[in-house]
N, C-alpha and C positions, 0 to 999 in steps of 0.2 A: 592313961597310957603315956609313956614315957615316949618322944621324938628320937630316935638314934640317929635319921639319917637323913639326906634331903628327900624327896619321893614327891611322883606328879601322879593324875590321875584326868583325864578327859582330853579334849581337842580344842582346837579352836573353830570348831564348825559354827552354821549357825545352828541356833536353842542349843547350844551344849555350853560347858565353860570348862578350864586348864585351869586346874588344883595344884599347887606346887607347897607341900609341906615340908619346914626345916624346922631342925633345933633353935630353940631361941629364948628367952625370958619373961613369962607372962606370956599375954596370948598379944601376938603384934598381928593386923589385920590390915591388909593391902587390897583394896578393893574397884577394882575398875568394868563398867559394865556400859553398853549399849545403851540400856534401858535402865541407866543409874537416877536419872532425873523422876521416873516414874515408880521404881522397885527400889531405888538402894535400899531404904530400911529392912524392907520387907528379905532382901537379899543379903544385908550382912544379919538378919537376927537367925536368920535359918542358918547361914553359917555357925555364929555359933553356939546356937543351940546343937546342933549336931556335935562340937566339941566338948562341948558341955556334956553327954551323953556318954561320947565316949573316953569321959574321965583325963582329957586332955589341959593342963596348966599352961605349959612351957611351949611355943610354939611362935615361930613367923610363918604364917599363913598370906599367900598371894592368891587371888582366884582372878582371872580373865573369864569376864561372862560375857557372853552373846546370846543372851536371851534366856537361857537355861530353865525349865520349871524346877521347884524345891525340891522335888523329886529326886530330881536331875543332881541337882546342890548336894542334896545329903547324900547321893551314891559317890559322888565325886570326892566328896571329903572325907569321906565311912573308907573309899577305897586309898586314897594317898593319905592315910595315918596308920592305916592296918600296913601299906607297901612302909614306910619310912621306920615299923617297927621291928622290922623282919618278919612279920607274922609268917608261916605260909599255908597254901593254901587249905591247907588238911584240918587245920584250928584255928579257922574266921568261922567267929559266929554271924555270917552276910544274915540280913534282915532283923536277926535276934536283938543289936543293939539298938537300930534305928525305930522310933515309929512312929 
């Protein structure tokens, strides 16, 4: 999928995390988390794996995590690259890409 535009996707609660996907060159990954000392790996592989999935190259990807499970991670990032593509709502395959 090609990035068209900037697009967020979650909160900054806690276990949630704020997706903010832009256009950008290669996959750039900004990563800051709560629980970076115990999860980062585990938390940027899920990231991008989820990009990877959904056919994503080109991208500056930031994520604010407070806890978030993978779950959490792939709905977050499945939702701000389908919002940044203009997809709308009528032709998201939600769940179909992910799994």
């Amino acid at each position: 999928m090609e990035i068209l535009k900037s697009a967020t996707a979650g909160t900054l609660e806690s276990s949630d995390a704020l997706v903010t996907v832009e256009p950008g060159e290669g996959i750039e990954l900004e990563l800051s988390s709560s629980v970076i000392n115990q999860y980062g790996r585990q938390i940027r592989a899920t990231i991008l794996e989820t990009l990877d999935r959904l056919q994503v190259q080109n991208a500056r990807v930031t994520v604010v995590d407070k806890g978030a499970l993978d779950c959490t991670l792939k709905a977050r990032v499945e939702c701000a690259v389908f919002r940044s593509c203009g997809k709308s709502a009528s032709n998201i395959p939600w769940g179909g890409v992910i799994r």
